[in-house]
RONUBA-769495 format. One record per residue (C-alpha): x, y, z; residue in one letter. Coordinates in steps of 0.25 Angstrom, whole numbers, padded with zeros to 4 digits, always signed. Example, Ala and Ser with C-alpha at 12.3 -4.5 7.8 and 13.67 -1.06 7.14 Angstrom:
BEGIN
+0049-0018+0031A
+0055-0004+0029S
END
This chain:
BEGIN
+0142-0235+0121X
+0156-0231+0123X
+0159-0230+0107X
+0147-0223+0105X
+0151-0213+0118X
+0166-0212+0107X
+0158-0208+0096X
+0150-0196+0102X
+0163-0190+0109X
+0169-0192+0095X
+0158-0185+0088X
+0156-0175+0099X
+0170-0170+0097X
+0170-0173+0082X
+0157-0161+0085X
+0165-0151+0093X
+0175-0150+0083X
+0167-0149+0071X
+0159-0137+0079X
+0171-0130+0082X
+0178-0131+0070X
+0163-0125+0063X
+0164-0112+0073X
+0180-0109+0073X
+0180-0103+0060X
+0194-0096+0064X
+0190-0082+0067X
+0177-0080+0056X
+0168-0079+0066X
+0166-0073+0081X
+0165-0079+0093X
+0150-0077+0094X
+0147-0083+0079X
+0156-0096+0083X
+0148-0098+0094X
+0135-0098+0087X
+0141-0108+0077X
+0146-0118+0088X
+0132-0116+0095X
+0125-0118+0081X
+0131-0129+0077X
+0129-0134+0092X
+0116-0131+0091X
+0113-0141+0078X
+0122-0151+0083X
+0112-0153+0097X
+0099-0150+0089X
+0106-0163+0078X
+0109-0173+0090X
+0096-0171+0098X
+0088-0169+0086X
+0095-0182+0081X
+0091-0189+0094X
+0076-0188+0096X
+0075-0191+0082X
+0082-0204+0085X
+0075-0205+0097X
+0061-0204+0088X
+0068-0213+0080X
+0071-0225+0089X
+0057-0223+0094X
+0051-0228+0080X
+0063-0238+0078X
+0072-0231+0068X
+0058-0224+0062X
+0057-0210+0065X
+0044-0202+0061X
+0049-0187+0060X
+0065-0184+0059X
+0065-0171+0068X
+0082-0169+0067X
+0082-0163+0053X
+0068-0155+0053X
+0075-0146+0067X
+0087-0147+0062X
+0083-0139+0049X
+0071-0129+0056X
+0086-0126+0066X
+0095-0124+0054X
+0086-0114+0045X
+0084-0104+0058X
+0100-0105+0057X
+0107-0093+0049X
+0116-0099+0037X
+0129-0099+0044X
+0124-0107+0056X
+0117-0118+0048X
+0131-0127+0045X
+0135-0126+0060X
+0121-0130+0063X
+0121-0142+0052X
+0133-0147+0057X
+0130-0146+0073X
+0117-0153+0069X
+0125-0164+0060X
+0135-0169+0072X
+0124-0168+0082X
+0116-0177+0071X
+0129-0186+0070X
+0130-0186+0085X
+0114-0191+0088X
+0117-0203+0076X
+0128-0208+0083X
+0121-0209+0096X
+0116-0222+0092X
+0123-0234+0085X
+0125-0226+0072X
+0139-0228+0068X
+0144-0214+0063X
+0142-0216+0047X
+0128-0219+0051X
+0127-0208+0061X
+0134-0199+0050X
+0124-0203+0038X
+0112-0199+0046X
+0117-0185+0049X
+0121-0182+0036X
+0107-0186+0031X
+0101-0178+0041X
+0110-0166+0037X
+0108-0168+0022X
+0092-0167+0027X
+0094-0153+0034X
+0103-0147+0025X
+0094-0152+0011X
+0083-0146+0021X
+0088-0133+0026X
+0092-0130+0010X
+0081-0128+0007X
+0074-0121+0015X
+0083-0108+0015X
+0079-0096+0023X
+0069-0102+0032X
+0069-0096+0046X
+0055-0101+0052X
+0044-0110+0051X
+0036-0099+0043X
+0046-0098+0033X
+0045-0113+0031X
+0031-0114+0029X
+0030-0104+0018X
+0024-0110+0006X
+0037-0112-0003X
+0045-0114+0009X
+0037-0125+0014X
+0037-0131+0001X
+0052-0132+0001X
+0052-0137+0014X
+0043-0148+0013X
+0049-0152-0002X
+0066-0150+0002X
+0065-0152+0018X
+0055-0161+0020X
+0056-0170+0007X
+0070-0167-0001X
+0078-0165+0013X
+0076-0178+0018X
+0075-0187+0009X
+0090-0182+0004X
+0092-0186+0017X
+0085-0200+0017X
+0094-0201+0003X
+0107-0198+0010X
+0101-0209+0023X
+0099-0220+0014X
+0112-0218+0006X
+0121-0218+0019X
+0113-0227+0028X
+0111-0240+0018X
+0107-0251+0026X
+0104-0241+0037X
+0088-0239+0036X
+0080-0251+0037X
+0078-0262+0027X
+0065-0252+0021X
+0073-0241+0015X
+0063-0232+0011X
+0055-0235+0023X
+0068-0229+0030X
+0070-0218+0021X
+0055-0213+0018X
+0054-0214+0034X
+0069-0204+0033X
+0062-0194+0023X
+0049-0192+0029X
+0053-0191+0045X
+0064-0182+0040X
+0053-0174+0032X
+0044-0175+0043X
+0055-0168+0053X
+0056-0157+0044X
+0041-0153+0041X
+0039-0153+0056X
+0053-0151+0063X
+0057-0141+0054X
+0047-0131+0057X
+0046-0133+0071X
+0060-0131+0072X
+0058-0118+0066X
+0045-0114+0073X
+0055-0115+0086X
+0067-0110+0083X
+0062-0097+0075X
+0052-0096+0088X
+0040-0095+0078X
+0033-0105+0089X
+0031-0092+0099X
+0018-0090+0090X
+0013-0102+0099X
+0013-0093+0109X
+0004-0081+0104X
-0008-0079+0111X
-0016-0082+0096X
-0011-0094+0093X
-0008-0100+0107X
-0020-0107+0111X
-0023-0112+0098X
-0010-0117+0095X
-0011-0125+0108X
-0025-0129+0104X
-0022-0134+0091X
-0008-0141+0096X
-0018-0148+0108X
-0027-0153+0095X
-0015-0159+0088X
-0011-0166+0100X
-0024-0170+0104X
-0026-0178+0090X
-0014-0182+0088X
-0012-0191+0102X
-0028-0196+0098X
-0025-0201+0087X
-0010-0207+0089X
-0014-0211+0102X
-0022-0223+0098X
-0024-0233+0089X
-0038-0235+0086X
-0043-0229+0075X
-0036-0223+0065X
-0036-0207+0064X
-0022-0203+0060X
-0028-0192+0050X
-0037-0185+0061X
-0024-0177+0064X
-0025-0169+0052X
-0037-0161+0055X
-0029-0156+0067X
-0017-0154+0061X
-0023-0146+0050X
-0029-0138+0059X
-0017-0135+0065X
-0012-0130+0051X
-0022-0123+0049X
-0024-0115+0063X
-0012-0116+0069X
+0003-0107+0068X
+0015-0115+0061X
+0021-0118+0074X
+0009-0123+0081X
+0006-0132+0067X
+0022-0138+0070X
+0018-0140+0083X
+0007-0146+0081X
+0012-0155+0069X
+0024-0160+0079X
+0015-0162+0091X
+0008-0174+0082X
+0020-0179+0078X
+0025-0180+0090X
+0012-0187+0094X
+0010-0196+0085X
+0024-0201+0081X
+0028-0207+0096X
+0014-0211+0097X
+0013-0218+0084X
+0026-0223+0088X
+0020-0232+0101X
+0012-0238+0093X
-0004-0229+0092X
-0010-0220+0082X
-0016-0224+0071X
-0005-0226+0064X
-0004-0240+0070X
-0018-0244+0063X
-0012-0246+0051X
-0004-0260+0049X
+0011-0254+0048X
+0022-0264+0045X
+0031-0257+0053X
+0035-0246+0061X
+0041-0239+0051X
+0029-0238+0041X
+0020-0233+0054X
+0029-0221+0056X
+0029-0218+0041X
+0015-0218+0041X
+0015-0208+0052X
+0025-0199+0045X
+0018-0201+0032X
+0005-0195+0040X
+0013-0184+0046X
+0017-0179+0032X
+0003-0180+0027X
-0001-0172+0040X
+0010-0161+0038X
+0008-0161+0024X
-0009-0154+0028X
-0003-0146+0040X
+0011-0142+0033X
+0004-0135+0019X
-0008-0131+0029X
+0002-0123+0039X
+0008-0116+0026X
-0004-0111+0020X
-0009-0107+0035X
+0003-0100+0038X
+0002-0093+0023X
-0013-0089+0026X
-0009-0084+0041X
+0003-0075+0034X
-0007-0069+0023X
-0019-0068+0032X
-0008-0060+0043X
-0004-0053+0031X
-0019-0047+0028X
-0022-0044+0044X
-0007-0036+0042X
-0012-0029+0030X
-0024-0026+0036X
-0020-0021+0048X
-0009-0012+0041X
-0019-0008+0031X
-0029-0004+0045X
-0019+0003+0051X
-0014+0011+0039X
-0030+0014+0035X
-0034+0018+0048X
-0020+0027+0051X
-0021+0032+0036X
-0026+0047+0034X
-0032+0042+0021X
-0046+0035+0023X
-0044+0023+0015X
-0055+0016+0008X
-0059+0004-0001X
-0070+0007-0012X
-0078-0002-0020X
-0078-0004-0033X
-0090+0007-0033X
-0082+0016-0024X
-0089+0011-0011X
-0083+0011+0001X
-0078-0003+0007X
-0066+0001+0018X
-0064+0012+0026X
-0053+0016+0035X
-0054+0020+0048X
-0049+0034+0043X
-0062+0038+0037X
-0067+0041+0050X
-0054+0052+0052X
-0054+0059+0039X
-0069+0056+0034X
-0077+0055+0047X
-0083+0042+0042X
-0083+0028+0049X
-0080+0020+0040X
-0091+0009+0040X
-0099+0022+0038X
-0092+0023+0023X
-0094+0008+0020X
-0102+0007+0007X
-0101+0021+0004X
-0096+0026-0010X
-0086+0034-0010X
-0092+0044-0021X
-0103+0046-0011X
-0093+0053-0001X
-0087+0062-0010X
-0089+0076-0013X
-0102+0076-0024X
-0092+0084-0033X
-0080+0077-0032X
-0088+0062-0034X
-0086+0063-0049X
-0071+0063-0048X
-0070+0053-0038X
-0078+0045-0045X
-0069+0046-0058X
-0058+0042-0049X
-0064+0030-0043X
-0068+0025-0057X
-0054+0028-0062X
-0047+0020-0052X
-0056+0008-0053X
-0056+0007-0069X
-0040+0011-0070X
-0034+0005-0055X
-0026+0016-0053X
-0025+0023-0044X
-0031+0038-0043X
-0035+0049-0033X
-0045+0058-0031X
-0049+0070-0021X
-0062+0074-0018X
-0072+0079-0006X
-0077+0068+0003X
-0089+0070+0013X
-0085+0068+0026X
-0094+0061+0039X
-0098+0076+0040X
-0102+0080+0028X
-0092+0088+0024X
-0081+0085+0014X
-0067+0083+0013X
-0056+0084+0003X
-0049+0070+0001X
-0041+0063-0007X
-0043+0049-0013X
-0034+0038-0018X
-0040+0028-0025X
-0036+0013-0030X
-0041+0000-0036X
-0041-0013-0028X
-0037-0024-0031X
-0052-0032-0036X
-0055-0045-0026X
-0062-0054-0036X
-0059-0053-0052X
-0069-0044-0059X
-0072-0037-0047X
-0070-0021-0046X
-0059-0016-0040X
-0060-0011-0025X
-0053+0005-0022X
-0045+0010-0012X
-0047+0023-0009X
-0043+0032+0001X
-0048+0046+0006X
-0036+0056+0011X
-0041+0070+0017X
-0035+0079+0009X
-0044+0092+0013X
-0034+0100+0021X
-0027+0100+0007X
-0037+0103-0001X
-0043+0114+0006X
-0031+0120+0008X
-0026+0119-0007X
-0040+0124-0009X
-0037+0137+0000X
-0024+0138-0007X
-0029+0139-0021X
-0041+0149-0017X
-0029+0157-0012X
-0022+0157-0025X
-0034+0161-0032X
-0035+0172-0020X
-0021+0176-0024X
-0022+0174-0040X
-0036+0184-0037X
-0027+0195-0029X
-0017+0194-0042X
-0029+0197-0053X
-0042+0201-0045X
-0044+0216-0041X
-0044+0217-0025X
-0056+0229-0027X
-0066+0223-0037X
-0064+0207-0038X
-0061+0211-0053X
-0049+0204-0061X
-0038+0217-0061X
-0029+0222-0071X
-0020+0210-0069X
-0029+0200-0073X
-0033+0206-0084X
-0019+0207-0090X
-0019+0192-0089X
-0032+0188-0094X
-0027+0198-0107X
-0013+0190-0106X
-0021+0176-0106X
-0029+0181-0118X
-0018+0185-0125X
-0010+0172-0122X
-0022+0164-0125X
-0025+0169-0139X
-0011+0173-0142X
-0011+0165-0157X
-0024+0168-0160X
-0027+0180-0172X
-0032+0192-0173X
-0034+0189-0158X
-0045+0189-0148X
-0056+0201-0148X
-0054+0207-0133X
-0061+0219-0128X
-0056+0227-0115X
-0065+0238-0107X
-0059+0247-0100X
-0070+0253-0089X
-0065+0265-0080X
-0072+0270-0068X
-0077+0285-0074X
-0076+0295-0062X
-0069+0286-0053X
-0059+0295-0045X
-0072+0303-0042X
-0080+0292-0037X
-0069+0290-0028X
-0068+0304-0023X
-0081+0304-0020X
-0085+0291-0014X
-0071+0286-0008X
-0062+0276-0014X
-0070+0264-0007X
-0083+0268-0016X
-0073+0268-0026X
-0068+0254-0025X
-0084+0249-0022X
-0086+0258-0035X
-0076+0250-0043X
-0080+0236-0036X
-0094+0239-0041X
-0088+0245-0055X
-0080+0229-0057X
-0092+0222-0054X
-0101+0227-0061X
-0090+0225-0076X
-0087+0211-0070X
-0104+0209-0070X
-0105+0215-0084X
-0096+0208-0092X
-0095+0192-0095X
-0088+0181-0087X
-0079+0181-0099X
-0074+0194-0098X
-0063+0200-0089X
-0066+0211-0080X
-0054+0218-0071X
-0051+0230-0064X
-0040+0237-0073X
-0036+0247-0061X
-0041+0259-0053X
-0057+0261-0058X
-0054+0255-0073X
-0059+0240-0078X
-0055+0231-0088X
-0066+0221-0096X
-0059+0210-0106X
-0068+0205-0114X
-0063+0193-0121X
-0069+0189-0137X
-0076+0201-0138X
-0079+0211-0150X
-0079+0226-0149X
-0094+0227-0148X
-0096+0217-0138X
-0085+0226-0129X
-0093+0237-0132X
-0105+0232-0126X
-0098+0225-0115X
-0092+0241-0110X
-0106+0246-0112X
-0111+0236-0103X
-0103+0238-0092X
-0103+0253-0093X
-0119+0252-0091X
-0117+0241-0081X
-0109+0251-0070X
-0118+0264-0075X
-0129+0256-0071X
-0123+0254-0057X
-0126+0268-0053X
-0115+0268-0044X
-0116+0283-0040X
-0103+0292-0042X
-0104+0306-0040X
-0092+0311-0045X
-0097+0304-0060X
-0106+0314-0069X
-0113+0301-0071X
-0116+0299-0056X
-0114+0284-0057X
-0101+0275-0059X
-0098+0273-0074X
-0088+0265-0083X
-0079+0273-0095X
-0076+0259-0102X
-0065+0257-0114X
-0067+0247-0124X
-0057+0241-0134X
-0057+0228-0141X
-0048+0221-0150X
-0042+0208-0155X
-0029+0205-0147X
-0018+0194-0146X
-0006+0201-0142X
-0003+0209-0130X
-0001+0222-0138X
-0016+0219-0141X
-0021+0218-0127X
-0012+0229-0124X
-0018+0238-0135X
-0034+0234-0131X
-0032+0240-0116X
-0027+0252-0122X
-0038+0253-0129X
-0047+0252-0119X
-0040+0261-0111X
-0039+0272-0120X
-0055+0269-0123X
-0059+0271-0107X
-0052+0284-0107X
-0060+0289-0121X
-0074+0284-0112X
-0070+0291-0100X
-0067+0305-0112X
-0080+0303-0118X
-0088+0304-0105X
-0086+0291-0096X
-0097+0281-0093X
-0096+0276-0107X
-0087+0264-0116X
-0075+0270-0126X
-0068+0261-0135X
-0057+0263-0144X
-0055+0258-0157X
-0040+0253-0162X
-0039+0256-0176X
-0028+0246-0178X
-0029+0232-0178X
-0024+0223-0166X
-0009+0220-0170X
-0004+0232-0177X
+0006+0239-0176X
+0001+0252-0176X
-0012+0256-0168X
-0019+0269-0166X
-0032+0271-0157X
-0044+0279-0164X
-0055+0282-0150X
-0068+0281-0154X
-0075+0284-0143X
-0090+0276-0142X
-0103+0282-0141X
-0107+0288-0127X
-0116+0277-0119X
-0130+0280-0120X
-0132+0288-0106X
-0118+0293-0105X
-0114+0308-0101X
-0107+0314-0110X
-0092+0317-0105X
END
């Protein structure tokens, strides 16, 4: 006793100086960072030497057998929670608490020495390759589980067990593979379990035992585990080692990963001790010794984690994607039901399947009320067409398209809106694609750009439309010239245009002796009556004062003649009566010229014909049509005017 008392004063001073020389990195880091180094590497060096000693603890129990290796498995769940700078302080704490714990006994110091450098060479193989690993999550993810089982659980110690047998020849008993498969799987056994439940409690993901959801069945399902597992190791009668795996897959199945850890160690720590003292089933079977009954159990251990492991991983996967959807859906409820835009999926036939709350707001419609209904069918009847085109445009093309059109509201009445629409995604092969589509009211815009246009054309009327008669006025006329010049400008010898000029006769008398508001009723009456005369074709416009202007576009000279006719008759046969006339009624004097023109020189030259032909009616007696004929062709250079005055109307008064 006295020289093992030496070697732990040696080894404990031996400890404090290797920990000092660690933190005293001559003035590289501050006071606060040395001290969570020294306490670091204090930490691993306790967690190593207690770790070490309830494993040798389990192990004498099972004389030199132990069934699970718990030091490594919490020495790496501690390590990889640690940042990078931390983990070779921690390692090395761990290695002299390790070498501390094996000298306790009657190991001389190569011995001790061996089996903490195998230990170490377990961690560190481990902790490689598991980079980046912060929680128990993390570990279960599919690839990250697969390395975990394949490099920690199975590469890690049997490197160790290697490095064992290679230092402790003649150590282990005279079965060496007995001693080294018995190494290899309680060290793999430590890590699937340990490992994770070192995690579960240092990263404090075991608090979701506490939530209010998973709380009583977690204790429920824990009270199950314990409740079969101390039946069946509790006796020796019959032998029903395999009814623990119904409960331990349900466990997988229903349970958090913590509570599934749990779970799994609560039945290791049951049946290991009481396999130990001799019941459970296990002790049916005709063992030859000790040491093959405990690899039996181990053996059943693996096959058990090897259904709850996989199970728990997929689980876990199917809890994150099913979270995932009740996320998406409860983002995609919020953002439909707070969206201005009523938001819809159609049918392949445009029938309504979802409705957003918002249809309620901007439609007046409940939503179940819309179920089934197509979407045509709610439309405006005149705009269906076009909707339609754009439904069947995006389902035959998948892209994407707009369209905007009048829907009929709860009430009846309709509303300008805007839809988007776009091809889903098809559930089954062969199966026509759903549409999202989505209603936004856009009738305050529409309206008011309707508004705004009306008042452009209101404006654009004031420009060209006479503010007394409704005619076009002299303004309009000048550009519908201009448009015929522009639009036949190449053409030759030009296009046959015919121009009347129609003056009031006696005019300045009919105001004198009704007043100038008859007048302006007079010249009202005067304007509506031409405008009625004459074809749509034709442009009729106030010139100015009591004088009108008729362009008759494609037309021949006697066709112009009989036009002027007309609308002398036509005002004549109103009999609006005017004293101050000789005739006692309202009459026209109207001018005629026609003529080919394609340049403004030719236009020009018409008017003035026309003119000069009103002023010869009005010579020759008024209430009648003059024209003028231009002796010279449209173009030359020359051009003299010959009147030939037509034959007084039959009725006329002579002058």
């Amino acid at each position: 006793m006295a020289e093992a008392a030496k070697k732990v004063r040696a080894t404990k001073s031996f400890t404090a100086r290797m920990i000092l020389a660690l933190v005293a990195v001559r003035g590289a880091l501050s006071r606060g960072e040395s001290w969570r180094l020294a306490r670091t590497g204090l930490i691993g060096m306790i967690a190593g030497f207690v770790l070490l000693v309830v494993s040798g603890q389990l192990k004498t129990m099972t004389h030199e057998i132990v069934a699970i290796w718990i030091t490594d498995g919490c020495l790496l769940g501690h390590m990889m929670l640690l940042r990078r700078r931390y983990k070779p302080v921690f390692l090395t704490g761990a290695s002299i608490g390790l070498l501390l714990a094996n000298m306790m006994g009657d190991e001389t110091f190569y011995v001790a020495f061996s089996f903490t450098l195998a230990g170490m060479v377990e961690t560190c193989a481990a902790a490689l390759m598991l980079p980046g690993v912060k929680s128990a999550r993390e570990l279960i993810q599919p690839k990250v589980f697969i390395r975990f089982v394949v490099g920690a659980c199975m590469i890690a110690p049997t490197l160790s067990g290697i490095v064992a047998v290679i230092l402790l020849q003649g150590i282990f008993t005279s079965h060496p593979f007995s001693s080294f498969s018995n190494w290899v799987i309680s060290d793999a056994l430590g890590f699937l379990i340990f490992t994770p439940v070192t995690l579960v409690i240092l990263s404090g993901e075991w608090r979701s035992l506490r939530e209010p959801g998973n709380r009583i069945e977690s204790i429920l399902l824990l009270a199950l585990i314990g409740t079969v597992s101390v039946t069946v190791f509790s006796q020796t009668s019959y032998g029903d080692l395999y009814w623990m795996l119904p409960p331990l897959a349900l466990l997988a199945f229903r349970a958090e990963l913590s509570t599934v850890l749990l779970g799994t160690l609560l039945f290791i720590s049951i049946a290991v001790p009481l396999t130990i003292h001799g019941t459970g089933p296990l002790w049916l079977s005709p063992f030859a010794s000790m040491q093959e009954r405990v690899l039996a159990l181990q053996l059943f251990t693996v096959a058990a984690l090897s259904i709850v492991l996989p199970i728990t991983v997929l689980q876990t996967q199917r809890n994150a994607l099913m979270n995932a959807l009740s996320e998406g859906q409860r983002r995609f409820k919020n953002l439909a039901e707070r969206s201005e835009e009523v938001v819809m999926e159609l049918s392949a036939d445009g029938r309504c399947q979802y409705i957003s709350p918002r249809a309620k707001v901007v439609l007046g419609y409940e939503p179940a009320a819309l179920s089934g209904t197509s979407i045509l069918d709610l439309a405006h009847q005149s705009d269906r067409p076009e909707l339609h085109r754009a439904l069947v445009h995006t389902q035959t093309t998948a892209e994407e398209g707009s369209v905007q059109y009048r829907f009929r509201r709860a009430d009846g009445t309709y509303l300008w809106v805007r839809s988007f629409i776009a091809a889903m995604p098809a559930g089954l092969p062969g199966d026509r694609s759903a549409l999202a589509f989505t209603v936004r009211d856009v009738d305050i815009y529409v309206v008011a750009e309707q508004r705004r246009l009306a008042e452009e054309q209101r404006l654009r009327d004031m420009v060209f439309i006479d503010s007394l008669t409704g005619l076009p006025n002299r303004r309009y006329l000048d550009t519908r010239v201009n448009e015929l010049l522009s639009s036949h400008a190449d053409e030759a010898p030009g296009r046959p245009v015919a121009v009347l000029f129609a003056d009031v006769d006696y005019f300045k008398n009919f105001n004198d002796e009704y007043g100038h508001q008859a007048g302006d009723e007079c010249l009202r009456s005067v304007g509506q009556c031409i405008a009625t005369t004459v074809s749509d074709r034709d442009s009729v416009a106030r010139y100015g004062g009591e004088e009108f202007v008729v362009l008759l576009e494609d037309c021949e000279h006697e066709e112009a003649l009989r036009t002027a006719e007309l609308i002398r008759v036509a005002v004549e046969s109103r009999a609006l009566k005017h004293r101050g006339s000789p005739l006692g009624v309202v009459t026209l004097s109207i001018g005629v010229a026609q003529r080919d023109i394609c340049r403004p020189v030719d236009a020009a030259r018409l008017f003035e014909l026309a003119d000069s032909a009103v002023y010869m009616a009005k010579r020759l007696g008024r209430n009648r049509v003059g024209e003028v004929q231009d002796t010279v062709s449209p173009g030359a250079a020359n051009v003299s005017t010959e009147w030939e005055p037509t034959a007084m109307p039959q009725g006329a008064t002579s002058p």
